[in-house]
NUKOL-118892 format. One record per residue: residue in three letters; x, y, z of N, C-alpha, C, O in turn. Coordinates in pm, whole numbers, plus 50000, padded with zeros to 5 digits. Layout:
<sites>
ALAXYZXYZXYZXYZ;...
</sites>
This chain:
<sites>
UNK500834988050000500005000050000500865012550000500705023049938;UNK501815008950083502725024450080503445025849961503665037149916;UNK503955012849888504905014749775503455024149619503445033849543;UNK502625013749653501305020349584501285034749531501355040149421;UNK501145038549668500915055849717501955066349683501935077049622;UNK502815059649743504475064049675504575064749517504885074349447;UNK504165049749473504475056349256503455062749214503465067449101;UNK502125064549319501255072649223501515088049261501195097549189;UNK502025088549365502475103149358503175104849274502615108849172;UNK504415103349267505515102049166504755105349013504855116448961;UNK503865092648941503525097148829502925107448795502815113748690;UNK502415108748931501345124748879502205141448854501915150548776;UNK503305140248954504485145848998505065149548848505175160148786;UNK505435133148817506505130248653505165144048530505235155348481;UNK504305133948537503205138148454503285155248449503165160448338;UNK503445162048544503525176348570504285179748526504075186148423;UNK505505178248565506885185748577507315181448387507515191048312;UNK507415167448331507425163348190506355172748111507035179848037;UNK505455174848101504325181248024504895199048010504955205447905;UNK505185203048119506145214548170507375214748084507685221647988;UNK507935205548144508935207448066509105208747876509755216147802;UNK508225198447854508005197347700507175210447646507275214647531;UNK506525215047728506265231047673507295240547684507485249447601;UNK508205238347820509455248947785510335250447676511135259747663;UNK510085235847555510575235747440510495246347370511505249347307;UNK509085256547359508685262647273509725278247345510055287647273;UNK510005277647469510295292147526512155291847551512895301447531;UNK512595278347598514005274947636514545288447729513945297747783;UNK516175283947719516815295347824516235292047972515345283947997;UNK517015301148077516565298948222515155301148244514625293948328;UNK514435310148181512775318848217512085307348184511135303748253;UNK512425301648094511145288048044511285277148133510225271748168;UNK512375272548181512735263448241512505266348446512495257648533;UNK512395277048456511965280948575510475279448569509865275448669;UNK509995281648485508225283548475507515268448523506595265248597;UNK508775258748411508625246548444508565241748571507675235048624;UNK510135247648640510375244548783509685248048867509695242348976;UNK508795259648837507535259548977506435252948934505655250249026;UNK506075249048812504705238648809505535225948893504985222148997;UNK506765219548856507015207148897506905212549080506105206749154;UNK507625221849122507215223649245505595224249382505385221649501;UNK504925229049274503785234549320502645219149300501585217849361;UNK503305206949180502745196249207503745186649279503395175349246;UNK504695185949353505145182049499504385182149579503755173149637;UNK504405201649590503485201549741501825198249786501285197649897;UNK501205195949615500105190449619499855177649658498795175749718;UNK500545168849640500695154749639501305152149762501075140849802;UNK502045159349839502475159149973501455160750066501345151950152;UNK500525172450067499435174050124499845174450307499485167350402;UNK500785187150295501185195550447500705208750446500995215450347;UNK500345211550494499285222950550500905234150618500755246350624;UNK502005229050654503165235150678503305237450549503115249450532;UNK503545232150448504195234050326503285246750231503595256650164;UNK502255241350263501335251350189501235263650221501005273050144;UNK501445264150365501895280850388502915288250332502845300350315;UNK504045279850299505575287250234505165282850069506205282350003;UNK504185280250004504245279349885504315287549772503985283549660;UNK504755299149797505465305849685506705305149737507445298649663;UNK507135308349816508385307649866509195293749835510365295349801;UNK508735281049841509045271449809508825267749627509465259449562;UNK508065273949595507965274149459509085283449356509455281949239;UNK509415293849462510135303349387511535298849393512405301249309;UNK511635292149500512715281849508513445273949386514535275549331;UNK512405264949369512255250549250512515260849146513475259349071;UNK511585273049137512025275949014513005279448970513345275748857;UNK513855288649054515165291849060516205280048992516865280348888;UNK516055269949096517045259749057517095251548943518185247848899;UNK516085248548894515635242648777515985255548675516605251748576;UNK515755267548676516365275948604517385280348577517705286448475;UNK518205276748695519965277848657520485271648555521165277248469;UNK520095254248559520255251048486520415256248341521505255248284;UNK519245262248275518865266148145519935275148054519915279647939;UNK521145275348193522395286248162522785275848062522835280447948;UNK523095261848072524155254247982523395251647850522175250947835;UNK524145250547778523705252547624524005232047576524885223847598;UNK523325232147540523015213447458522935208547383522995196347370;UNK522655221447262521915215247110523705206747039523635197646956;UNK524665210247074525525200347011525855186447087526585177847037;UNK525235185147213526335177947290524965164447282524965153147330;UNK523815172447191522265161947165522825156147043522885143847040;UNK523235162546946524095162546833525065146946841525045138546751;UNK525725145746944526295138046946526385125446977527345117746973;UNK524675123347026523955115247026523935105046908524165092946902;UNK523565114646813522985109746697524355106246580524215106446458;UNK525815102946661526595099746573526345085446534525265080546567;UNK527395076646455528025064146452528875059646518528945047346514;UNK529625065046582531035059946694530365057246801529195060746819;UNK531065050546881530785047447023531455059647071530995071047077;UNK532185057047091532805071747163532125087047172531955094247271;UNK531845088947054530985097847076529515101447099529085112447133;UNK528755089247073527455084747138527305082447265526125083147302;UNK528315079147372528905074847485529205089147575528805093847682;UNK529935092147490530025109547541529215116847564529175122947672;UNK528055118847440526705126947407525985122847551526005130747646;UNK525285108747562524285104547655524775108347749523905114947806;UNK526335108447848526685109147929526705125348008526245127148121;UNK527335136847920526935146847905525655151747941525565158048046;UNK524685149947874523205151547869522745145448000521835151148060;UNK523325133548053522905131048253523445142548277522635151148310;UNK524905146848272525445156248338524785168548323524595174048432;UNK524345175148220523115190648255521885188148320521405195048410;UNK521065171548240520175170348300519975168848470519005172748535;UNK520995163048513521585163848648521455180048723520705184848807;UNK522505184948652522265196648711521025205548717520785215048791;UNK520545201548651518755208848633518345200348764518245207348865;UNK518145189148777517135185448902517885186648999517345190849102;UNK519485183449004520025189649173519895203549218519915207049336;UNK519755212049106519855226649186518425231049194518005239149277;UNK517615224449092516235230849153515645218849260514935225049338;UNK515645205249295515515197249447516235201849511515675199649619;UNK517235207749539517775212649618517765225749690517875226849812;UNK517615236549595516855247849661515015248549732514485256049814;UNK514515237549655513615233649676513235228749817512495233749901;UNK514075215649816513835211649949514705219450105514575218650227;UNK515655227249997515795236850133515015246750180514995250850296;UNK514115252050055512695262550101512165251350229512065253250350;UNK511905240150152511235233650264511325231050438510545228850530;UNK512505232450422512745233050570513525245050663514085246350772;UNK513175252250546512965267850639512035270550751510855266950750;UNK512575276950842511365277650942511745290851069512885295351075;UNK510725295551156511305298651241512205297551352512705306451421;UNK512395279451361512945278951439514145277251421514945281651504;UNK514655269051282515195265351203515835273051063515805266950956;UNK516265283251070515705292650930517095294750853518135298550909;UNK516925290950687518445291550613518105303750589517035309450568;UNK520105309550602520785318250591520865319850421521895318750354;UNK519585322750373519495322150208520805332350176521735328150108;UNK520815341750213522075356250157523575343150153524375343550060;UNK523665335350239524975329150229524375317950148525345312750092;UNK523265311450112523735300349992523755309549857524325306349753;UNK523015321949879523345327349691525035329449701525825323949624;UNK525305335649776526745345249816527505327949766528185326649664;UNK527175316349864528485304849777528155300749666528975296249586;UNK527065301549645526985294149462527205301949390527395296049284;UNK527325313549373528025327649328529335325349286529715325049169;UNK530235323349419531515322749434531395303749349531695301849231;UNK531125297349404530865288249325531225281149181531795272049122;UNK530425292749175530495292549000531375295148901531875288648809;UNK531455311648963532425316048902533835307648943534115301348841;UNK534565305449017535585297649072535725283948996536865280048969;UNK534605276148960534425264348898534445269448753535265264848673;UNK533775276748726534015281048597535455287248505535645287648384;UNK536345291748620537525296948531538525286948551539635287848499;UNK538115276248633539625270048639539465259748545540395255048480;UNK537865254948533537575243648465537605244448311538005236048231;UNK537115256448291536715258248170538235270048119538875265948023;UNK538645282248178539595291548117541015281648179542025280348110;UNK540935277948262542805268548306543075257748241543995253848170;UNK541785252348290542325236248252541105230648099540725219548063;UNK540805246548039540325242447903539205224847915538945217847817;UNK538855222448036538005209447981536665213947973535845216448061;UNK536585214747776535065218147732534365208547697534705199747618;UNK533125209847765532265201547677531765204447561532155197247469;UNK531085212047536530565213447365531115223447325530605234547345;UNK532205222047264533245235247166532595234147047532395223746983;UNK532225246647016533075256047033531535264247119531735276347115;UNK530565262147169529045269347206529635270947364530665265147399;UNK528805279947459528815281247537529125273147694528175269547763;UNK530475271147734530295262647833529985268148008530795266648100;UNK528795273848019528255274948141527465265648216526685268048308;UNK527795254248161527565241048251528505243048369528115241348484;UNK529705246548340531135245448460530375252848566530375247648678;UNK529675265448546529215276348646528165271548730528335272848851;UNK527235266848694526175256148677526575246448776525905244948879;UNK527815238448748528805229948835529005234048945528565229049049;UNK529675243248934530125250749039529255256849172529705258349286;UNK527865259749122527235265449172526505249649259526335249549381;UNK526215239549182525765229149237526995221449383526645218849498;UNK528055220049336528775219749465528925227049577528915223149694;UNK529065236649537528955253549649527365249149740527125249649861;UNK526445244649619524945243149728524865228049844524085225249935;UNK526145220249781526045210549826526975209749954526715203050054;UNK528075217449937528655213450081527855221950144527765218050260;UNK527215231550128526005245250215524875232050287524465232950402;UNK524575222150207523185210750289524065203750356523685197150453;UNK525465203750316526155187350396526785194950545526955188350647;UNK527055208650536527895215650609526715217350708527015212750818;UNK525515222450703524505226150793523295213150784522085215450785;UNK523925198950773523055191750821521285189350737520515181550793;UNK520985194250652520265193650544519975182850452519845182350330;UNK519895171850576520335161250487518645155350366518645148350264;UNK517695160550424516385161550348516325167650183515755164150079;UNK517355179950229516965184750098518105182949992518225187249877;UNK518865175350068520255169949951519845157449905520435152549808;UNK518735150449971518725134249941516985141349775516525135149680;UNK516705154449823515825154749743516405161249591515975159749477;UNK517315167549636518825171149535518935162349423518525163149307;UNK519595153449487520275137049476519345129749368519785123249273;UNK518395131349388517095119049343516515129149217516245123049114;UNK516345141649215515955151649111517075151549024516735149948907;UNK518165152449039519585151948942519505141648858519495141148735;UNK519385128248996519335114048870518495111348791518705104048694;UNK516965118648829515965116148712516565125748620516975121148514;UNK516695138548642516515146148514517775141648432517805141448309;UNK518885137848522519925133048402519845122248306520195122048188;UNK519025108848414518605096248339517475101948222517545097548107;UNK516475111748259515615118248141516165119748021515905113847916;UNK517345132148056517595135847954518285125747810518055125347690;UNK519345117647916520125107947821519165098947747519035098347625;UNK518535092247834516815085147789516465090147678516605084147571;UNK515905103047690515195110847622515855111547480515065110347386;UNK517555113847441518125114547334517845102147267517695101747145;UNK517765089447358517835080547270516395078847208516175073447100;UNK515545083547284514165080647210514135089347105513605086646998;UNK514745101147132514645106746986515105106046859514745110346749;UNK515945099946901517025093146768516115085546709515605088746601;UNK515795074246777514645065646759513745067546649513545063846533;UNK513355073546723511575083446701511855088846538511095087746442;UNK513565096646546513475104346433513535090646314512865092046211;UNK514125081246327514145070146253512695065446210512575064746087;UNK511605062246279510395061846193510035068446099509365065246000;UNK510555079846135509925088045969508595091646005507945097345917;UNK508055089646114507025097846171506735112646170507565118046243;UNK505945120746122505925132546124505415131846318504595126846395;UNK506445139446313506195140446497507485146246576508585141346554;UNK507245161346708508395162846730508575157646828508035159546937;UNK509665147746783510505138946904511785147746939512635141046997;UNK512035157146925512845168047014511915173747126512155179847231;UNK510975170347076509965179447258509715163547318509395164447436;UNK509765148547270509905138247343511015135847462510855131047574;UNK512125140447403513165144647436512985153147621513055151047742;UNK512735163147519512025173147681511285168247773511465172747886;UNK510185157347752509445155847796510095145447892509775145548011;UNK511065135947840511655127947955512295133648042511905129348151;UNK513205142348055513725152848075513075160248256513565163448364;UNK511525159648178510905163248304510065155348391509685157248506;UNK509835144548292509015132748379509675126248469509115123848576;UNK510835122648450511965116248495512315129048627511785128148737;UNK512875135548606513265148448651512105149448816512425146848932;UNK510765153948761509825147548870509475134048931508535131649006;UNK510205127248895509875110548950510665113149055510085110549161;UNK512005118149072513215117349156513295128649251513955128849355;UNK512325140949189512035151449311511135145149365511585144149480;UNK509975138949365508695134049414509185124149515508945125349635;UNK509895113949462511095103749543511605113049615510885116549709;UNK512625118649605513635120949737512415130249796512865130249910;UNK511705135049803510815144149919510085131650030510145130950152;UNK509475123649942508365120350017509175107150090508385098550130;UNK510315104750108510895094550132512455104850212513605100950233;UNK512155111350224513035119250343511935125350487510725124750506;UNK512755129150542512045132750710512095148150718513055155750734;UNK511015150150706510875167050771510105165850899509215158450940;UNK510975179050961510255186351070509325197751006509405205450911;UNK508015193551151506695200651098506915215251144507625216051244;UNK506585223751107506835237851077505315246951116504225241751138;UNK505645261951118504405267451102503275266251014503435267850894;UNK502305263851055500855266850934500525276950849499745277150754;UNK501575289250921500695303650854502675309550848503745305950897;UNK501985323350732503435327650690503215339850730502005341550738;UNK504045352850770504065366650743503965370650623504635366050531;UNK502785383650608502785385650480503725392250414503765395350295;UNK504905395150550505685403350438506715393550371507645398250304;UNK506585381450386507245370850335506475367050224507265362550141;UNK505595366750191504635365650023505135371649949505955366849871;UNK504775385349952504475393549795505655394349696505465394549574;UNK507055394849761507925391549724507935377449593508075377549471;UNK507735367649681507775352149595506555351849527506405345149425;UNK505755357949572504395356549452504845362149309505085356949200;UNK504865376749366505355384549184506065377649140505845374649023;UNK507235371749206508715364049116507935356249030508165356248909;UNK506875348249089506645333549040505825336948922506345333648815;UNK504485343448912503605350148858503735359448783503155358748675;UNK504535370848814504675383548733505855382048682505925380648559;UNK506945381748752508095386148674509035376048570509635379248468;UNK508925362948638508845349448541508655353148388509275356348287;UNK507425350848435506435350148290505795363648177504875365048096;UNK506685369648220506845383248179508115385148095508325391147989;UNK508935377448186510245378848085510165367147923510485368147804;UNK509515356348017509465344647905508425352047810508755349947693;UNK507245360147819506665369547720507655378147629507495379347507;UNK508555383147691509595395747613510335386147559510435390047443;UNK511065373647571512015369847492511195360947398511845354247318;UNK510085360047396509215351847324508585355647195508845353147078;UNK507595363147261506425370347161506895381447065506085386546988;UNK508295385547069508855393846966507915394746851507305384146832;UNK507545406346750507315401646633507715397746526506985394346433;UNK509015397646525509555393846400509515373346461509075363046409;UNK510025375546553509395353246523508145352146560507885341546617;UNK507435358246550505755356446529505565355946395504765347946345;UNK506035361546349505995364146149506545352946155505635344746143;UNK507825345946170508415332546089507455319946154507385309346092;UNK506855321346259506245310646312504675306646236504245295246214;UNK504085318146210502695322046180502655322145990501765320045908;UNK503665324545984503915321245791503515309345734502735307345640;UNK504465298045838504035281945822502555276145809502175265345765;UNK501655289445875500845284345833499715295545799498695298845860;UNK500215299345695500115315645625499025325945643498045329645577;UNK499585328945759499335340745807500465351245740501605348845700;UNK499725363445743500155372245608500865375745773500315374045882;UNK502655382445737503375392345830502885402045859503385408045954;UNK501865407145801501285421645817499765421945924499215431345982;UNK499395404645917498325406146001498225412446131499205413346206;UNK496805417646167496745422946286496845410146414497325411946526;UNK496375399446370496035386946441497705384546536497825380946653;UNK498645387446452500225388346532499995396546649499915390846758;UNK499895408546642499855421646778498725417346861498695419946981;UNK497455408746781496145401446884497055392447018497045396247134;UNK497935378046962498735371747020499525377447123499625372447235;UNK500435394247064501325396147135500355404547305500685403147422;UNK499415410947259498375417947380497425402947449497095404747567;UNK497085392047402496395387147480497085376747579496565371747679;UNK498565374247521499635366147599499975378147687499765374647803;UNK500425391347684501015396747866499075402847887499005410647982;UNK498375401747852496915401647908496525390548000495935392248107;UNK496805381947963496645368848053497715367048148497385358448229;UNK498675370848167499895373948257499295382948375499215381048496;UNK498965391548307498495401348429497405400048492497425404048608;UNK496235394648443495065389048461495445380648602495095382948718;UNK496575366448526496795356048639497335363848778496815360648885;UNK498245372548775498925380348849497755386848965497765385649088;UNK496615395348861495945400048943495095394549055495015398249172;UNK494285381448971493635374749048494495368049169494295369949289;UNK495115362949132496445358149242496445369249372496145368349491;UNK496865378249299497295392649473496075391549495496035391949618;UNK494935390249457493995398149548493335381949627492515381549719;UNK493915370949564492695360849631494175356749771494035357849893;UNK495355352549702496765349849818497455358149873498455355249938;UNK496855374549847497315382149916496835394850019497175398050133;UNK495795401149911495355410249923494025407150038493945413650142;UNK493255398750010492225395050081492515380850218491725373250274;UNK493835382550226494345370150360494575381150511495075392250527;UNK494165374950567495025381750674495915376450663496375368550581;UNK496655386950870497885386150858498205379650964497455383651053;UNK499165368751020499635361150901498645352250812497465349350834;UNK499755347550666498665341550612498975323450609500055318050629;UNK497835317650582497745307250561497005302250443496205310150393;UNK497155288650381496415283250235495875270950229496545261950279;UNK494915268350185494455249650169494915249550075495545257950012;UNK494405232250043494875224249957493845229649848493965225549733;UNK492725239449883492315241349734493035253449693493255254049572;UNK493465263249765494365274449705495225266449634495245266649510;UNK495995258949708497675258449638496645249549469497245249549362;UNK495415244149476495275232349354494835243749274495155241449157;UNK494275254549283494075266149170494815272649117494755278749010;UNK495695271549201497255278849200497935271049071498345275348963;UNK497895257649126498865248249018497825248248895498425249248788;UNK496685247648883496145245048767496525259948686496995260248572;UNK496215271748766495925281848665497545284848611497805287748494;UNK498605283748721499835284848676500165276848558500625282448459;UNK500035267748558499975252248442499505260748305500045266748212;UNK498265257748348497455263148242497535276648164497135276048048;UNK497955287848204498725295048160499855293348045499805296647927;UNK500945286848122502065281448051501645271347880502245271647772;UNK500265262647928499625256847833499545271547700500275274347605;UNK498515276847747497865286547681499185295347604499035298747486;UNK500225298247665500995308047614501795299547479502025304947370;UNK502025289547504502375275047381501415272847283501745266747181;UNK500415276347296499265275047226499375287747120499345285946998;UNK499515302347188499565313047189500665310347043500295309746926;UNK501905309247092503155311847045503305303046918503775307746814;UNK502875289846929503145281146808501665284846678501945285546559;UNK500735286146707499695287746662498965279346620498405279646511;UNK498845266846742498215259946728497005256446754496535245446726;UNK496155269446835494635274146845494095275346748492875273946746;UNK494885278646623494365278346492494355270946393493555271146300;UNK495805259546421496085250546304496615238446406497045239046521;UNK496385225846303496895211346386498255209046375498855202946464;UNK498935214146255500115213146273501255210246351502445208446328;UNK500435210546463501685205246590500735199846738500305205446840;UNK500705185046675499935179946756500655171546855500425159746881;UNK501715180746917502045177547067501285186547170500935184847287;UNK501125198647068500515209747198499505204647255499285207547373;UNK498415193647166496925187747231497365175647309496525168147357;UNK498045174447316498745167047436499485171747548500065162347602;UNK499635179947590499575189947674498465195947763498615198247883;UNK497255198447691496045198047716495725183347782495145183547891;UNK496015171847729495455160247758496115156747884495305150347952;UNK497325158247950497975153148066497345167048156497045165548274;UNK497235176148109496695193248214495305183148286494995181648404;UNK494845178948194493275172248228493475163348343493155164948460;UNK494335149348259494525136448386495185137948527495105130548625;UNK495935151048506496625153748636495695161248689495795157948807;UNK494775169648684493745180948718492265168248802491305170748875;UNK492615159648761491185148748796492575139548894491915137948997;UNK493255136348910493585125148997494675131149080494895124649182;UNK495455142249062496465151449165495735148449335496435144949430;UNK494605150349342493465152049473493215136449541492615134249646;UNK493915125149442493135113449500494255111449580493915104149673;UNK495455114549588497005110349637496965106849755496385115349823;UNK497325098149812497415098649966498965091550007499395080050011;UNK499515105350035501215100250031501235095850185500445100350268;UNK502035088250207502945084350352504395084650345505015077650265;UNK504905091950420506015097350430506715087850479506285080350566;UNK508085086950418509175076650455510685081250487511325089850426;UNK511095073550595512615081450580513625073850563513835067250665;UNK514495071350462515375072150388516625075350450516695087650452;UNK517765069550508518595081650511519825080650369519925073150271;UNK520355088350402521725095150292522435077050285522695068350368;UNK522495078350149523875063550093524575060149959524515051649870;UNK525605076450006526485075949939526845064449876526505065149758;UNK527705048449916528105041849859527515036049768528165032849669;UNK525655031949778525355025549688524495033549588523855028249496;UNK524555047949617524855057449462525695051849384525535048849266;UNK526775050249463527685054449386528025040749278528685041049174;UNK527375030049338527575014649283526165018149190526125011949084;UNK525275025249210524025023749146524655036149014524035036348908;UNK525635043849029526185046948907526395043648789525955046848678;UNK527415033948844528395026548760527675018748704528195013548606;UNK525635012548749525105007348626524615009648590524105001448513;UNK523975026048594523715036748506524495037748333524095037448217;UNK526165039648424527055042248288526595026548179526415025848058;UNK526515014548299526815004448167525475006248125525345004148005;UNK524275009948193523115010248080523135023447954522435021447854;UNK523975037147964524095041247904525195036047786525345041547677;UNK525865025347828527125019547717525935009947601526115008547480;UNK524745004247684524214991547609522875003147488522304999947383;UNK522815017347573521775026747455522715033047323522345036447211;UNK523795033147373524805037547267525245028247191525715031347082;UNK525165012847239525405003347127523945002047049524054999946928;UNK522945002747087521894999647004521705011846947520855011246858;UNK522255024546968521755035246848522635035346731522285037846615;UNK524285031146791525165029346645525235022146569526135022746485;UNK524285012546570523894999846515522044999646446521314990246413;UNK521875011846447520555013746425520005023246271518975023446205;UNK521415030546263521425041246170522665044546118523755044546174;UNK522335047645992523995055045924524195067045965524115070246083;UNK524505075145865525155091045911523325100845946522265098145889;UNK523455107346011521965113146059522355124846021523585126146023;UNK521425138945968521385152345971521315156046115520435151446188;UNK522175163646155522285172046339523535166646370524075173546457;UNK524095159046341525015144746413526595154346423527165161346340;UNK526895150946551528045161446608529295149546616528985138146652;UNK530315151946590531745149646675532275156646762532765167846748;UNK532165148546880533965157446986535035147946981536175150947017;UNK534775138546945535965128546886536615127946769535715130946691;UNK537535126246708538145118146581538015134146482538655131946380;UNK537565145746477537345151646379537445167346481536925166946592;UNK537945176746448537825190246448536585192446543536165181046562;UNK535885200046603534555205046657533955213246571534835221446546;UNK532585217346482532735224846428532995240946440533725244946530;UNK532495248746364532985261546377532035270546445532585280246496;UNK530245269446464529135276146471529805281546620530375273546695;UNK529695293646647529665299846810528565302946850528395308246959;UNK527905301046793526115306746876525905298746980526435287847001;UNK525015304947052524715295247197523885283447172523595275847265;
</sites>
């Protein structure tokens, strides 16, 4: 019964945070990938169902998003590339790589995550000193790794994975140094999904692209990415030990993490998005004249609905709470739907697929918004504790790598030369510097 309870959280969790993620396809960079990181957050704390937790839930959301957004610094499209070679070596490399960002996406957002979580009054992190070391962190990891000792991963594109790195160790001796052992084991377990996602995820797309299926298996890709990604935040939470905390928050501790999550997020992912000139190349495909008014309709009813969500938000979680405040489980479930749903709508918005079928992943998006929206409420988690074990990570590694050695023999054995297909082995890197 408990193992039961345990994977159906998890799937509903995966189901969230994957669907999320595979829409951040359409937005990328840190802003899309944060948007992601507070839906995957905000369906944690649903499925957890603590009345402590629900009080810090922007705060804990603004968290996830953060960390899951750091990530979005490292750049991938070659190191996916290299997936799709013929060598072992460099198929071996590619998958391995791709754990390693995907990694860093779920350790730094489980990890800031589950340290929101066990913030408290009595108990309370010194947040100014974990930004202040992952700061130092970064940068420090970044010049020796990448400007000293030159070890790049995808040359010649951007290597702010190292910073990324850097910043993930800096957070990690910060949980190991102050005893945090909850929100490192939730770290831990978010890293290995999103890394196992991601590598996963390349190979299905290779796959996928081999049918000859009209279908984008680059947002399949994503989608493991985040399902996976949430299987291992959902795991390490509900299978670590927290202390129970206050019910109710100060309001001057809200308004802050609300706007972040709500306004200023999704505001930016609007400005780097809705531009008009890639509204014209997007909306052509399916010929809409460049000159239409229906473009500037898109660009006013996407930050219209931004502000809309924003508004209703302050006035129902802020404006109209006393002080201090507190939230049920139906706030935080309106919260996650309309936040979700939003993110839905703005993908909808952006690809233009309210108007044309052309991209029939977006109605699948819609279809998991639904199954998670009807069964998120049936969850009935029981909490387990777990403690920290290092060694048989570390053995549960090593058959990670050989299952990533046995996906790289069946993809070089599957296909000849592919269009995208990268070398960091045997040949030059190419020349492109774009991110």
């Amino acid at each position: 019964m408990k193992n039961k309870s345990l994977f159906f959280a998890m799937l509903l969790v995966g189901l969230s945070l994957g669907t999320a993620w595979a829409i951040r396809g359409q937005f990328g960079h840190e802003y899309g990938a944060a948007w992601a990181g507070a839906i995957g957050s905000l369906s944690v704390l649903l499925v957890a169902k603590r009345a402590d937790w629900y009080a810090r839930v922007f705060t804990a959301t603004l968290a996830g998003a953060i960390g899951w957004g750091l990530g979005g610094l490292a750049s991938y499209g070659i190191v996916v590339g290299y997936g799709r070679d013929t060598e072992f070596i460099n198929v071996f490399y590619g998958l391995t790589m791709l754990f390693v960002i995907g990694g860093l996406y779920g350790f730094l957002g489980g990890g800031l995550f589950g340290l929101a979580l066990t913030d408290s009054a009595v108990k309370p992190v010194k947040w100014s000193e974990v930004i202040v070391e992952m700061v130092v962190g970064a940068v420090v990891f970044y010049f020796f790794m990448i400007e000293e000792f030159d070890w790049r991963m995808t040359p010649p594109r951007s290597e702010m994975w190292a910073a990324c790195f850097g910043a993930a160790v800096a957070l990690t001796w910060y949980l190991v140094r102050h005893r945090y052992d909850s929100a490192l084991r939730v770290a831990v377990f978010a890293g290995l999904g999103g890394g196992f996602g991601f590598a996963f995820g390349n190979f299905l797309q290779v796959l996928g692209h081999l049918t000859e299926i009209k279908f984008n298996f680059w947002n399949v890709m994503e989608y493991s990415l985040g399902f996976f990604g949430g299987l291992g935040m959902a795991y390490g939470t509900l299978t670590s030990e927290w202390e129970s905390s206050e019910t109710t928050q100060p309001k001057i501790r809200v308004w802050f993490s609300l706007l972040m999550v709500l306004l200023v997020i999704p505001s930016i992912v609007w400005q780097q998005s809705f531009d008009l000139e890639r509204l014209q190349g997007i909306f052509n495909k399916i010929d809409i004249s460049p000159e239409s008014p229906l473009l500037w309709v898109v660009q006013l009813v996407s930050i219209g609905m931004v502000l809309s969500m924003t508004g209703w938000c302050w006035f129902r979680f802020y404006q109209n709470k006393s002080n201090p405040v507190s939230y049920s489980q139906h706030d935080v479930f309106a919260l996650f739907l309309g936040h979700w749903g939003l993110y839905i709508m703005f993908s909808l918005l952006l690809t233009g697929a309210f108007m044309s079928g052309y991209r029939v992943e977006q109605y699948l998006y819609i279809a998991n918004w639904v199954v998670v929206a009807f069964l998120i409420g049936k969850t009935h988690p029981i909490f387990t504790h777990k403690p920290l074990a290092p060694k048989k990570w570390a053995i549960n590694f090593g058959g990670l790598l050989a299952f990533f050695a046995l996906l790289t023999f069946l993809l070089i054995h599957s296909h000849g030369e592919l269009k995208g297909s990268q070398k960091r082995f045997g040949v030059p890197p190419p020349a492109d510097s774009s991110q």
